[in-house]
C-alpha positions in Angstrom: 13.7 18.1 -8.8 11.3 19.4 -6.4 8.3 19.1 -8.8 9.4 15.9 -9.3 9.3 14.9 -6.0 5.9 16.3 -5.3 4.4 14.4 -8.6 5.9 11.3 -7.2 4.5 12.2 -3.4 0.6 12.5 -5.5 0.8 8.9 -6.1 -0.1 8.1 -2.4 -3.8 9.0 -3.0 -2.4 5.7 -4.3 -2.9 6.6 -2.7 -26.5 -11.1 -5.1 -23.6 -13.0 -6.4 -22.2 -13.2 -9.9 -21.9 -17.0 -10.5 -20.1 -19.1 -13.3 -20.8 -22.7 -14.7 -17.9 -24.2 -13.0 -14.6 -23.8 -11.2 -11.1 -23.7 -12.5 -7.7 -24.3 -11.2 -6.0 -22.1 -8.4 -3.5 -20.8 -10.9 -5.9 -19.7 -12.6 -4.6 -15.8 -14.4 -6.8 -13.0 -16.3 -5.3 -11.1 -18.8 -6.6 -7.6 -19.8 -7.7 -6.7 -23.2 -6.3 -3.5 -22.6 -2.5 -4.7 -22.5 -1.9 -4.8 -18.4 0.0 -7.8 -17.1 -2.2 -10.6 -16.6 -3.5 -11.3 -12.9 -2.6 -14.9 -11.6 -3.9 -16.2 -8.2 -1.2 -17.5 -6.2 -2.3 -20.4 -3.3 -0.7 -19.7 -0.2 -2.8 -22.1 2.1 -6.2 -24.1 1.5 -8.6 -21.6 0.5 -6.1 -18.4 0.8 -5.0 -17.1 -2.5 -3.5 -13.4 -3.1 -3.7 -11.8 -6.5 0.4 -10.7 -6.5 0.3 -7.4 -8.7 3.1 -7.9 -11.6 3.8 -4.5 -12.7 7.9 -3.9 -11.6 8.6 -1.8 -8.7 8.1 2.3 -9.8 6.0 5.3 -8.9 2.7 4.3 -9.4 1.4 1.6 -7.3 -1.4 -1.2 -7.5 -2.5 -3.2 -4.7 -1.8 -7.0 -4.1 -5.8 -8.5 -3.5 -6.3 -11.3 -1.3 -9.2 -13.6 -1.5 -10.4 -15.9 1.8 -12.4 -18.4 0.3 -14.7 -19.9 3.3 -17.4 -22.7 3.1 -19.9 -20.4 1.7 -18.2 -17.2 1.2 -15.1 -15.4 0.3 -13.8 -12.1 2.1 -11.7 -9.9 0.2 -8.6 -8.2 1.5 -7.7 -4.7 -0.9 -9.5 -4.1 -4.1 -6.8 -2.0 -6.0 -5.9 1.9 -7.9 -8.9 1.5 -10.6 -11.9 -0.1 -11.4 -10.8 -1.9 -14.4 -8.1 -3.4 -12.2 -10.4 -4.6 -9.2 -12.6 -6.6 -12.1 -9.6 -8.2 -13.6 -8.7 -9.5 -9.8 -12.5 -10.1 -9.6 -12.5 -12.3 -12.9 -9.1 -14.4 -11.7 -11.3 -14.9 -8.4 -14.7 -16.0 -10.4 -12.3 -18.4 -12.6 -11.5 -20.2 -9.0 -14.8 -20.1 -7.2 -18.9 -19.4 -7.9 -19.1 -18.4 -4.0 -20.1 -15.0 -3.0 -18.1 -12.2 -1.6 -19.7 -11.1 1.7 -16.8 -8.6 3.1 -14.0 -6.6 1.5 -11.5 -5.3 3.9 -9.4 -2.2 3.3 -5.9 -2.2 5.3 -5.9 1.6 5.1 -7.7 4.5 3.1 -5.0 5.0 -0.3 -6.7 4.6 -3.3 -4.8 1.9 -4.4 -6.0 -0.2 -2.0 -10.0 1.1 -2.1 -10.9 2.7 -5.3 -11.9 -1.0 -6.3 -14.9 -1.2 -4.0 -17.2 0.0 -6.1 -16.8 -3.0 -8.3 -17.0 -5.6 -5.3 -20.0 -3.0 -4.4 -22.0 -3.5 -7.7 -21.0 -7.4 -8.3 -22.1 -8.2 -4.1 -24.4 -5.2 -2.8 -24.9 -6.7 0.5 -21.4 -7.0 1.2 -19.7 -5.3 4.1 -17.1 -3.0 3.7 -14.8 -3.3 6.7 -12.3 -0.6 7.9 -10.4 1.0 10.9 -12.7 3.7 12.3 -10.4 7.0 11.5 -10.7 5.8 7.3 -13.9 7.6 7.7 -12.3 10.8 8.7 -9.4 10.1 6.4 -11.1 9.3 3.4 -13.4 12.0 2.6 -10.9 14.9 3.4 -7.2 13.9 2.9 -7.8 11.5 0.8 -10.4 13.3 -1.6 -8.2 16.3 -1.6 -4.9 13.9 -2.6 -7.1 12.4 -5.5 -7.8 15.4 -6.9 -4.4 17.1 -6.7 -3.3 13.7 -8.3 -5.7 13.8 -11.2 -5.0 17.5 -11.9 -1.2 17.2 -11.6 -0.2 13.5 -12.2 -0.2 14.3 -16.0 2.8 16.2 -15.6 4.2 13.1 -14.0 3.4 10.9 -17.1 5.4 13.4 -19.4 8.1 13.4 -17.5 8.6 9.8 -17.3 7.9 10.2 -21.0 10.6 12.8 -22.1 12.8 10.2 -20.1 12.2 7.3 -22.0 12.7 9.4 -25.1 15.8 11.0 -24.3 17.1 7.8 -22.0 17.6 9.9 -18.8 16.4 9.3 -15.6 14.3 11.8 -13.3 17.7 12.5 -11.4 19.8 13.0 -14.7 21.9 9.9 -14.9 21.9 7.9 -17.8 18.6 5.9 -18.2 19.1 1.9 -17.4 17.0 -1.1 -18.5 15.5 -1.3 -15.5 14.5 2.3 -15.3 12.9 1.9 -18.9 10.7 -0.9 -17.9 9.7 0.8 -14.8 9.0 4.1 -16.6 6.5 2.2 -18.9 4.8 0.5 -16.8 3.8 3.9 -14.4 2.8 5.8 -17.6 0.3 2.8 -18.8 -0.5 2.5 -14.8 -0.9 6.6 -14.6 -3.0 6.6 -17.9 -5.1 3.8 -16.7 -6.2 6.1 -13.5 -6.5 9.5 -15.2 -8.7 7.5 -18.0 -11.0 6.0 -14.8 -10.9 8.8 -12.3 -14.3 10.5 -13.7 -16.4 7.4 -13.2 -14.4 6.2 -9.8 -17.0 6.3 -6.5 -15.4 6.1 -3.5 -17.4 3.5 -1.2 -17.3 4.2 2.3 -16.5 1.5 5.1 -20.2 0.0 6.4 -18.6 -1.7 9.5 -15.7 0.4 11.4 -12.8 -1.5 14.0 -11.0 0.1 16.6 -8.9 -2.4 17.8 -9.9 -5.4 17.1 -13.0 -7.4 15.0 -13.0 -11.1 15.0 -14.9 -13.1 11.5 -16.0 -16.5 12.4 -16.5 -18.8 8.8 -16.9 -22.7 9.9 -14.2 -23.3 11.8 -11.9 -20.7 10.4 -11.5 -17.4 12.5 -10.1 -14.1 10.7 -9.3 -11.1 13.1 -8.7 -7.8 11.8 -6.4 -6.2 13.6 -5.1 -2.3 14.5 -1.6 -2.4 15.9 -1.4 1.3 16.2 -0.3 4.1 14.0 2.6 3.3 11.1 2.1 3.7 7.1 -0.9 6.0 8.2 -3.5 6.5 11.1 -5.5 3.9 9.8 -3.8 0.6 9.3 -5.3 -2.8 9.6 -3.7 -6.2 9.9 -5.5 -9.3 8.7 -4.3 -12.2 10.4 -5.5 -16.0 10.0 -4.2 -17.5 13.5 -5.1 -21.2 12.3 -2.6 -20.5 9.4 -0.4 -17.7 11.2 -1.1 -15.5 7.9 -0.5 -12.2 8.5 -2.2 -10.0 5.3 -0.2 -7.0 6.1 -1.0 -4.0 3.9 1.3 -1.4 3.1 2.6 -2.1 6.8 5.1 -4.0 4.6 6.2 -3.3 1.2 9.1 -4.7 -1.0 11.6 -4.4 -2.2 11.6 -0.8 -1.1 9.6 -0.2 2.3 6.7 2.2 1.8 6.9 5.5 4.9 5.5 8.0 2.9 3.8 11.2 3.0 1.0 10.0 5.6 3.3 8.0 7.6 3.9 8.1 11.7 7.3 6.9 11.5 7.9 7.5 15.3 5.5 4.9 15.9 5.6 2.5 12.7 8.8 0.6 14.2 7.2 -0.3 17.5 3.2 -1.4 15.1 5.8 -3.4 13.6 6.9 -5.1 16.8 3.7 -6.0 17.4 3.2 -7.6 14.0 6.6 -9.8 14.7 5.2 -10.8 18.2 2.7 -12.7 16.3 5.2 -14.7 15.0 3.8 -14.9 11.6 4.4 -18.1 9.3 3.4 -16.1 6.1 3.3 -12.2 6.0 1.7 -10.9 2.4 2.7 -7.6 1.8 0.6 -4.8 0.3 3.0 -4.4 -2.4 5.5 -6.6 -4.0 6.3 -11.2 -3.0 4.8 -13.5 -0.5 7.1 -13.6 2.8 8.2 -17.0 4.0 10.2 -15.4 7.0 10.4 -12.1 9.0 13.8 -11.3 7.8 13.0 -8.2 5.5 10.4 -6.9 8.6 13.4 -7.1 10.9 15.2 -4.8 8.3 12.4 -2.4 8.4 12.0 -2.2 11.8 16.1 -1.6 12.0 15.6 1.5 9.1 12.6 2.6 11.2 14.3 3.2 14.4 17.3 5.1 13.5 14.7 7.3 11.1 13.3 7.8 14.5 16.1 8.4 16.4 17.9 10.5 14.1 15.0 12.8 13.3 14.4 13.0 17.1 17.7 14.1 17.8 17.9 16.9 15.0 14.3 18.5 16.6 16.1 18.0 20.0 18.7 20.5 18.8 16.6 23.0 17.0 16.7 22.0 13.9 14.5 22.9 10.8 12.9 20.5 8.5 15.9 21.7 6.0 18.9 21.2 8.7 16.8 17.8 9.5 17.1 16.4 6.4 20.9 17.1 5.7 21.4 15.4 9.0 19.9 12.3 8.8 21.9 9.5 7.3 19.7 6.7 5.6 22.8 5.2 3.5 23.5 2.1 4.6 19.6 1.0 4.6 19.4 2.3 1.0 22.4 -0.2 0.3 20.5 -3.1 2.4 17.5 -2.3 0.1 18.0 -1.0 -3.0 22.0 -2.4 -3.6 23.3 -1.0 -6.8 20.0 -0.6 -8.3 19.1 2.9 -9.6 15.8 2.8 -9.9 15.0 0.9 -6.5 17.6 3.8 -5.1 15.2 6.5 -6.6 12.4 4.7 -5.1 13.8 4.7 -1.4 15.4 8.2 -1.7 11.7 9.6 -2.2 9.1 7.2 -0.6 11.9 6.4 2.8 14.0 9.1 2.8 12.5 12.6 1.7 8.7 12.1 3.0 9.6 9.5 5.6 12.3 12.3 7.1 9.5 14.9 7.0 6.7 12.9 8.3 8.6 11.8 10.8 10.1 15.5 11.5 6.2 17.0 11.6 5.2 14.3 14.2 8.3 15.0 16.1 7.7 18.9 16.2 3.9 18.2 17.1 4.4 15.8 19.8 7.2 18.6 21.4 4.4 21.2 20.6 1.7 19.0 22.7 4.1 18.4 25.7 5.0 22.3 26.0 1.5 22.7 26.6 0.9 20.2 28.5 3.7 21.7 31.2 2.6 25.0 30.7 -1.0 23.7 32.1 
């Protein structure tokens, strides 16, 4: 099981203009010759659409792309896991509108929400690439080294899920269910996608860096791109439309199953998450998963967020290790509120909340009691 969970942690690596002869409908949807779920553009306010990714809930993970079309331009928010998948969002987009794309904005440095820059790159190569300032630490290093691991190791993954399918068991041993099956599918077409892609990926590197705040002006619309602080990594960025009260969220929010994760601050994502409520958002679009209406599922995740903290704060208090940590902390009743009776959503929170949330939250917690020692014994 512990190979398993690693494979599954390797997914967080996931973790002049081109013009047409005229425009289509908003709806408009691209479907790929290679068998992927077609990409449809879904209008949540006059000239904000978001390309909603369709694949179900699993282990491999594709970016929702958002597209701010402007008087003369568009910005784009996210540019998904693969190349072949950024130009199917970039064809939906091209389908809508002959305008160029001047800016991409990446919430955060996981490849499912950058690897896609290099197509936005070679389609608009004088557009910005706009990022929070420590990506440029972050994506180089970790985020190179995660890649890598992924691409040598994520094979493993796929014939796991494989031998699963096959023999209709899950990855913990229980009987396989429909759901499962569907999921399983979709990650190993997903995880042969990448590993197919990876040798001709190019990471593009941010061209314009924000530290707490950077403010787009287009006519009379304004888009500010926000850092709240420190939550599903160091890095995260919030794009928020205050005409609209659109809040773009990235992996900040995720459903169904909230997304800690390996690279998480979890001592600090509940109160970034405040912040993000205080706006009072109309619309929040999540990296991952349905448009939100209302803050209800945030207000859930702040709730699973603070007793994570809590919990794991109080283990270190007594001495725990990492080991005693995790037998200690009791996530059950926010698995119920999120995952219900589903197995596979249950899987999903018991590795992405649970196991790396506990232990990101656990090495933050050790480091921070590490830092104030010090700082008494100066």
């Amino acid at each position: 099981m512990r190979s398993r969970v690693l494979l599954v942690l390797l997914a967080f690596t996931t973790c002049g203009a081109l013009r047409v002869a005229a425009a289509r409908p908003p709806q408009a949807s691209q479907a790929a010759s290679d068998g992927r779920p077609a990409v449809t553009l879904q209008k949540i306010a006059d000239g904000v659409y978001a390309a909603i990714r369709p694949e179900p809930p699993g282990l491999m993970f594709d970016a929702n792309s958002i597209f701010i079309v402007n008087d003369t331009d568009v910005i784009v928010v996210d540019t998904n896991i693969t190349p072949s998948s950024a130009r199917a969002s970039l064809a939906a987009l091209m389908k809508l509108t002959n305008k160029p794309v001047t800016a991409v904005i990446n919430t955060h440095w996981h490849d499912d929400h950058i690897i896609g820059n290099q197509v936005y790159h070679e389609v608009f190569p004088s557009a910005e690439f706009i990022a929070q300032k420590t990506t440029m630490d972050d994506l180089p290093t970790i985020g190179a080294a995660n890649r890598k691991q992924l691409v040598e190791m994520g094979p493993q993954m796929v014939t796991q899920l494989q031998m699963s399918v096959e023999q209709r068991k899950s990855l913990t041993g229980n009987a396989l269910t429909d759901e499962e099956r569907t999921s399983y599918l979709s990650d190993i077409a997903s995880a042969k996608r990448y590993f197919a892609e990876a040798p001709t990926m190019q990471v593009v590197m941010p061209t314009k860096l924000v530290d707490t705040s950077l403010t787009l002006t287009r006519g009379k619309r304004k888009i500010e791109v926000l850092y709240l602080g420190r939550a599903h990594t160091a890095a995260d960025l919030v794009v928020w439309l205050p005409a609209e009260r659109i809040a773009i969220t990235g992996d900040l929010v995720v459903s169904p199953i909230p997304l800690v994760g390996s690279t998480s601050h979890p001592l600090e994502f509940g109160a970034t998450l405040e912040k993000l409520l205080a706006m009072k958002p109309a619309v929040l679009i999540p990296g991952h998963g349905a448009v939100m209406r209302d803050d209800t599922f945030v207000r859930q995740e702040v709730a699973l967020l603070a007793s994570l903290k809590s919990q794991v704060e109080a283990s270190v208090a007594r001495g725990d290790a990492l080991a005693q940590a995790r037998k200690s902390v009791n996530l059950d009743e926010f698995k119920r509120q999120f995952a219900g009776s589903s197995q596979a959503l249950g899987f999903i929170f018991d590795n992405y909340v649970a196991s790396s949330g506990i232990a990101a939250a656990y090495r933050d917690a050790t480091k921070r009691g590490t830092d104030l020692f010090s700082t008494d014994r100066r």
